[in-house]
C-alpha positions in Angstrom: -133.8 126.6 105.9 -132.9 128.8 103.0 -129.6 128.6 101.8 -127.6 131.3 99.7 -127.1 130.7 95.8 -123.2 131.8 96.5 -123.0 129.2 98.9 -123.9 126.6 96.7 -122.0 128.0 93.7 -118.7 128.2 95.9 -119.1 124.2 96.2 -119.6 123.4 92.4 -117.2 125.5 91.1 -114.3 123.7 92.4 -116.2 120.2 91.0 -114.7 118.0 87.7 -116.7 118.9 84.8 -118.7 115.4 84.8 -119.6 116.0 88.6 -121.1 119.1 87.7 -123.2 117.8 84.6 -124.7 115.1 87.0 -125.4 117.6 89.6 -127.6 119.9 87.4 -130.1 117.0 87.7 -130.2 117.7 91.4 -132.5 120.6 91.6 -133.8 123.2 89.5 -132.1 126.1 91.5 -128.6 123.9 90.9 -129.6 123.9 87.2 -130.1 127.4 87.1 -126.8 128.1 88.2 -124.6 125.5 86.6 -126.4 127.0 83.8 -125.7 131.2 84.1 -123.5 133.6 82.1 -122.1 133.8 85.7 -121.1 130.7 86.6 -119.9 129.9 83.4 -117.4 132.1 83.6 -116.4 132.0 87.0 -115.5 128.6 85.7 -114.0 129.4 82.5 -111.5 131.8 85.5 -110.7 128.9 87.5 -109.1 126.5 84.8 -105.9 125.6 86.7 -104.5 124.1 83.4 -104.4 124.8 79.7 -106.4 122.0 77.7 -105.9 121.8 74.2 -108.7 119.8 71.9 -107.7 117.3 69.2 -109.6 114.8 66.9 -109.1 111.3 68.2 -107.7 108.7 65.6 -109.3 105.5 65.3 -106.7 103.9 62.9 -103.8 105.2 65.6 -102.2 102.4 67.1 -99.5 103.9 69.6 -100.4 105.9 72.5 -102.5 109.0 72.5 -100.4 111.8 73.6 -101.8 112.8 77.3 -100.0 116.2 77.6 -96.9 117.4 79.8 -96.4 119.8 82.9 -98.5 122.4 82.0 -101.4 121.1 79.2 -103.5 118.3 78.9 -105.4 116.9 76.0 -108.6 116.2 75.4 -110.1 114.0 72.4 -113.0 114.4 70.3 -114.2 111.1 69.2 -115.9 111.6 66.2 -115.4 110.5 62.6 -116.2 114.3 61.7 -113.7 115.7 64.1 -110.7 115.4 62.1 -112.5 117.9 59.4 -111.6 121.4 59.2 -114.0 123.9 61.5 -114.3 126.9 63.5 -114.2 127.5 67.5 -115.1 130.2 69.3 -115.5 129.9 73.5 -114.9 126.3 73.6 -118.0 125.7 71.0 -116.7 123.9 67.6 -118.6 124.2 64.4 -117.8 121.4 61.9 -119.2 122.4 58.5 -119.8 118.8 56.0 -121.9 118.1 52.9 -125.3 119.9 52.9 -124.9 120.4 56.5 -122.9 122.7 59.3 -122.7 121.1 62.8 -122.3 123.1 66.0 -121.2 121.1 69.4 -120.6 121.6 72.7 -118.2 119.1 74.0 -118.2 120.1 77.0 -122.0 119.3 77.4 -122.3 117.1 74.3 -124.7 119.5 73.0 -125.1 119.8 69.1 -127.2 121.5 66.8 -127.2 121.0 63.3 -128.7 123.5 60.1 -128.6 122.7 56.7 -126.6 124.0 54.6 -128.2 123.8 51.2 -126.5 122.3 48.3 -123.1 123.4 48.0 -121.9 125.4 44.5 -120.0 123.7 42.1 -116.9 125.0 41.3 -113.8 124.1 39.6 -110.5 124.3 41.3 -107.1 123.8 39.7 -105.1 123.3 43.1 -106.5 120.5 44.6 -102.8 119.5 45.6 -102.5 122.8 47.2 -106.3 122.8 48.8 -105.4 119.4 50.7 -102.9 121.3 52.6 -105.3 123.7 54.0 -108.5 124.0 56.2 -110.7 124.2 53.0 -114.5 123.7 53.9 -117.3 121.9 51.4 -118.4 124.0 48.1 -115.4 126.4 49.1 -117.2 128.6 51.2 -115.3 130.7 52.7 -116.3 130.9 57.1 -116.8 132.1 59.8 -117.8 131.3 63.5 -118.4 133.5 66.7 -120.4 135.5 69.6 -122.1 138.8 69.0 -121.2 140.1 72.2 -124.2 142.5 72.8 -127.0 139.8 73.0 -124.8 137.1 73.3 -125.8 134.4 70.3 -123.6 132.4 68.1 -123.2 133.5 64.8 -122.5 131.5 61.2 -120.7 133.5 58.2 -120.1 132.2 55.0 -119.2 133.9 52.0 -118.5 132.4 48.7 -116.7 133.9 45.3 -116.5 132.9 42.2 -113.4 131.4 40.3 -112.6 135.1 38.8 -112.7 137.0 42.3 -115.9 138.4 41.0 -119.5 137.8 42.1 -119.8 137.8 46.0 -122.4 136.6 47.9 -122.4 136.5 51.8 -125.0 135.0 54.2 -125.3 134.9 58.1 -127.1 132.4 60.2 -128.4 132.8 64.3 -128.1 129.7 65.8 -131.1 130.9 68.4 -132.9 131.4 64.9 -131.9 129.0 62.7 -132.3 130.6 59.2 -129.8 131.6 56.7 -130.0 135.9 55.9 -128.6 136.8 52.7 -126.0 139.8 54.0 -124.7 142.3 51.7 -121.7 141.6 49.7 -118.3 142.0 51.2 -116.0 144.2 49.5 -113.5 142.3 48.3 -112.5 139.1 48.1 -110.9 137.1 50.6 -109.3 133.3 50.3 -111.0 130.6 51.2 -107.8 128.5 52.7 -107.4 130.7 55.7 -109.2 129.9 59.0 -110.9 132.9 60.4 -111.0 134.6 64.5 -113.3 135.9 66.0 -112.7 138.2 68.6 -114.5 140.5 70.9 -117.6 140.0 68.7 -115.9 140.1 65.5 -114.8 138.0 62.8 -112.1 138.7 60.5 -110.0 137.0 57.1 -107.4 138.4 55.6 -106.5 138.7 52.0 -102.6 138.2 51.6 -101.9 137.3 47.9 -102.9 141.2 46.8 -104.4 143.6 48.9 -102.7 142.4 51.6 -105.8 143.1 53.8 -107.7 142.8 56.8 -111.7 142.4 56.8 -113.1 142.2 59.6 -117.4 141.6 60.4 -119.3 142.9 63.5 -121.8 140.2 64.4 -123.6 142.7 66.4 -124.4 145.4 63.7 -123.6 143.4 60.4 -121.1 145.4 59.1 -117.9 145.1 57.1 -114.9 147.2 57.5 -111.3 147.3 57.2 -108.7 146.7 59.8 -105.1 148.3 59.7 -102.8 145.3 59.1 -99.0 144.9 59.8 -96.5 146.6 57.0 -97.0 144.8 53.5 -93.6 143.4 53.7 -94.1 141.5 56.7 -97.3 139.5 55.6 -97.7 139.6 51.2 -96.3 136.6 49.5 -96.3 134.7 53.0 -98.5 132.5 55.3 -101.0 134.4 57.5 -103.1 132.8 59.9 -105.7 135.0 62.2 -106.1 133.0 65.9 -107.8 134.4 69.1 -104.8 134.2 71.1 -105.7 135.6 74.8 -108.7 137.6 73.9 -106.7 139.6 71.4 -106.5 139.6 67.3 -102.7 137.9 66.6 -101.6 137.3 63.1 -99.0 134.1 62.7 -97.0 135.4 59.5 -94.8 131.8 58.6 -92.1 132.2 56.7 -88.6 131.1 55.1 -84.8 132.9 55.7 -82.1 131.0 53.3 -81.7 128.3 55.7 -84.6 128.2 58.5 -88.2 128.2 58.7 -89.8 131.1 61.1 -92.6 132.1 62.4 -93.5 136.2 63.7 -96.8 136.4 65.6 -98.1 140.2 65.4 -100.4 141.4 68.2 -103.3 143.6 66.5 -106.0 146.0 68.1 -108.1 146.3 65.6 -109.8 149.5 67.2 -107.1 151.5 67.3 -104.6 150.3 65.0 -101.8 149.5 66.8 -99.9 146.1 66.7 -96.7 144.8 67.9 -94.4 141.8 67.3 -95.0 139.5 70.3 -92.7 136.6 69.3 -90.2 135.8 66.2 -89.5 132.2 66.6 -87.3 130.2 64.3 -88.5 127.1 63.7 -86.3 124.6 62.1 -83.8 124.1 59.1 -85.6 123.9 55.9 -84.6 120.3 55.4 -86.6 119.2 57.7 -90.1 120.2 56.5 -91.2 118.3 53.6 -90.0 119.3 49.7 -93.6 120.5 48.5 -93.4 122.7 51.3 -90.3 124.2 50.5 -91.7 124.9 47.2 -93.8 127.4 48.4 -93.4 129.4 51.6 -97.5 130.6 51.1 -98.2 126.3 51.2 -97.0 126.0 54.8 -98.5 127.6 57.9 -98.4 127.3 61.6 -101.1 128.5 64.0 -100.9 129.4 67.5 -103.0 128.1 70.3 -102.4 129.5 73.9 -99.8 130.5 76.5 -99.2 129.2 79.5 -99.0 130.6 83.1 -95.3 130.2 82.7 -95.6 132.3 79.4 -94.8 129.1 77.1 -96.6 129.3 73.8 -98.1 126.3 72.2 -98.8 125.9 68.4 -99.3 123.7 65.3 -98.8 123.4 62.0 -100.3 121.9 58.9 -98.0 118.6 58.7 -99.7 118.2 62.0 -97.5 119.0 64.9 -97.9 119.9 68.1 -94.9 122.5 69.3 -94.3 123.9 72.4 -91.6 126.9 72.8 -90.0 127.9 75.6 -89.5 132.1 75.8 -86.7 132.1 78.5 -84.6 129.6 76.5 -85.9 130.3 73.4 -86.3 126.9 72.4 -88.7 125.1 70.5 -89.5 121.5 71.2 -91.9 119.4 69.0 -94.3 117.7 71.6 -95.9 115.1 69.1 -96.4 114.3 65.3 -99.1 113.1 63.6 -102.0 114.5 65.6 -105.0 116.5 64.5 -105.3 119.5 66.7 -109.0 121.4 66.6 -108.2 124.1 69.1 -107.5 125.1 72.6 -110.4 123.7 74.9 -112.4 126.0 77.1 -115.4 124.6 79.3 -118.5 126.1 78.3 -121.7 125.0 80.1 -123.9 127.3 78.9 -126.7 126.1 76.8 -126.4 126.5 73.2 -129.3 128.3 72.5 -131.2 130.6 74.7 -134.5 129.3 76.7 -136.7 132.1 74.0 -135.2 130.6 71.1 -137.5 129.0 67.9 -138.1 125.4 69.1 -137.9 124.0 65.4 -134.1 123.8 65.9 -133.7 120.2 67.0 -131.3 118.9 69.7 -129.1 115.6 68.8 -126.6 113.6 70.2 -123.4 113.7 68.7 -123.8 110.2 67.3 -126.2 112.2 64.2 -122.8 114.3 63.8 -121.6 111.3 61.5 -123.5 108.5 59.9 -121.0 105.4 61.1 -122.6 103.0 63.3 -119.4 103.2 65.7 -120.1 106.5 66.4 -122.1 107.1 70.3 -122.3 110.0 72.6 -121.2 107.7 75.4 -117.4 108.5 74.3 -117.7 111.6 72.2 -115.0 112.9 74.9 -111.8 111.4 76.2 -110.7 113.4 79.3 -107.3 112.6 81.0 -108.2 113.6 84.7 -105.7 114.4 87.5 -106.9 111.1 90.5 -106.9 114.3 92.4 -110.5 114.9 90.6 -111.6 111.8 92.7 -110.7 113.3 96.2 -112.6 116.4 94.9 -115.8 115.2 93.8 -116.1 112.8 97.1 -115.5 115.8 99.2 -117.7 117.7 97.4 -120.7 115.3 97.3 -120.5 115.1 101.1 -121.2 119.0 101.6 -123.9 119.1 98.5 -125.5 116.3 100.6 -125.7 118.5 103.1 -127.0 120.9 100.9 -129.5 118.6 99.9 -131.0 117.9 103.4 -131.7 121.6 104.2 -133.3 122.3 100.6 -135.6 119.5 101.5 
């Protein structure tokens, strides 16, 4: 008796995420579509509750913070985790020493390229670097999908002391080889994470120019995107986050007695943009005095909104906030925790079945060389007990499934 691919689809969609990775062992028709663009995301649709990824502390001692009413937490547990990296689609890429690592967390998934020897440069604001997501040899990176053929996509750019000599390079992660790219067109800091979004990257230079760059990962191109007015982002702390599928700049900065935050909303095809929140923060005493120093040494960087409309960010003194738009009200949900991103299950397979096979698969336990380290708890996942009611019912109708197949 044959039985209809939607049929079977229907029944894993609704499964936990370990269920499902058990079940692609079942057959090689469930495989094939626990494995498709389509399932994946008619999955990524059905995520009842905003998950937000953080790097799990192994000195911590009191408890991990599990979440609230409308997020919950996941933990990478990794010694490399805590590092600064890129996300893009629930895929993390953790750049380190001679090497830049790309996982999957939600399969456990990981491929790793070298990165050749990193430059030697000199920097004179180490004190400053340390607050900042700097990356080894100061490359400056970035991380995303070309959205015509649908591969990942490594960046990295790298200037001299002087602003001068620029050299750029790109990496498939279905080939494996770094491209030498021509030179971008200016320079652009290396402290500032970059977005991608809707197949582009983009970094933003804030100190002079007061620019926007922005990459095409499909055609390899550079080109300038129309940023908010010069007053509202030179001299001040400008992070770039995928926020909801769309470009948002988080511009941080302080009034004579309050820290604040304005988060534009940018299309970067037609120009527009629009202040979506101004949030005040907090009084100025209470962020730390080398902070106040220096409005550009402080930064805060939004992660998603809820269904309720509640956005969630974090900052560099790591902090986990949470405001509330119908109060206006912003409530620090925990201290002391290293946030990666938000968390998006992605269970497609990292590279594509035609890729070079000289790109070797690991374990995350190769992601750092500690002993401790083993794939068997690369993940902590708070799950609802309703998960348990779910899978069982499940199991009983793929079962079922089962019989007929056979």
């Amino acid at each position: 008796m044959y039985l209809v691919p939607d049929l079977v689809e229907d029944i894993l969609l609704g499964l936990p995420l370990k269920s499902i990775l058990k079940f692609k062992t079942v057959s090689k028709q469930w495989k094939s579509i626990l494995e498709s663009r389509m399932f994946a995301e008619r999955r990524m649709n059905v995520q009842k509750k905003l998950k937000i990824m953080a790097a799990r502390d192994r000195n911590r001692f009191r408890p991990l913070f599990e979440g609230d009413e409308e997020v919950d937490m996941l933990y990478l547990n990794c010694n490399v985790a805590s590092r600064p990296s890129l996300s893009c689609d629930g895929l993390v890429c953790i750049p380190i020493p001679g090497w830049i690592n790309v996982l999957n967390p939600s399969t456990g998934e990981f491929l790793r390229f070298s990165s050749g020897r990193d430059p030697r440069l000199i920097n004179d604001f180490e004190c400053v670097d340390s607050k900042f997501d700097v990356f080894p040899g100061f490359w400056t990176m970035g991380f995303g999908r070309d959205n015509v053929n649908g591969s990942y996509k490594i960046v990295r750019m790298l200037f001299d002391r002087h602003f001068e000599n620029r050299y750029c390079q790109i990496l498939d992660v279905n080939i494996g080889e770094w491209r030498k790219q021509r030179q971008p067109p200016y320079f652009v800091g290396y402290r500032e994470k970059s977005a991608c979004v809707n197949g582009s990257i983009y970094w933003s230079q804030a100190l002079i120019r007061c620019k926007l760059l922005a990459f095409d990962l499909y055609s390899e191109e550079f080109r300038d995107v129309p940023t908010p007015p010069r007053s509202e982002i030179c001299e001040r702390s400008c992070q770039k986050v995928n926020l909801e599928d769309r470009l948002v700049l988080a511009v941080t900065y302080t009034t004579s007695l309050h820290w604040n935050v304005k988060i534009w909303s940018m299309d970067a095809h037609d120009g527009t943009r629009s202040i979506t929140y101004s949030i005040r923060l907090f009084s100025k005493d209470m962020n730390s005095s080398i902070m106040n120093h220096f409005q550009l040494w402080f930064w805060t960087r939004p992660l998603a909104v809820s269904k309720r409309g509640n956005l969630f960010f974090h900052d560099n003194e790591k902090r986990l906030y949470k405001y509330y738009t119908k109060t206006d009200e912003v409530r620090i949900l925990e201290r002391d925790i290293c946030v990666i991103s938000p968390f998006i299950e992605n269970l497609l397979p990292l590279r594509r079945p035609d890729s070079v096979t000289k790109i070797r698969t690991y374990g995350f336990q190769f992601l750092d060389h500690a002993p401790s380290s083993r794939i068997s708890n690369f993940l902590k996942r708070l799950e609802n007990q309703n998960n348990l009611l779910t899978t069982a019912a499940a199991a009983v109708a793929l079962a079922t499934l089962v019989y007929f197949i056979h």
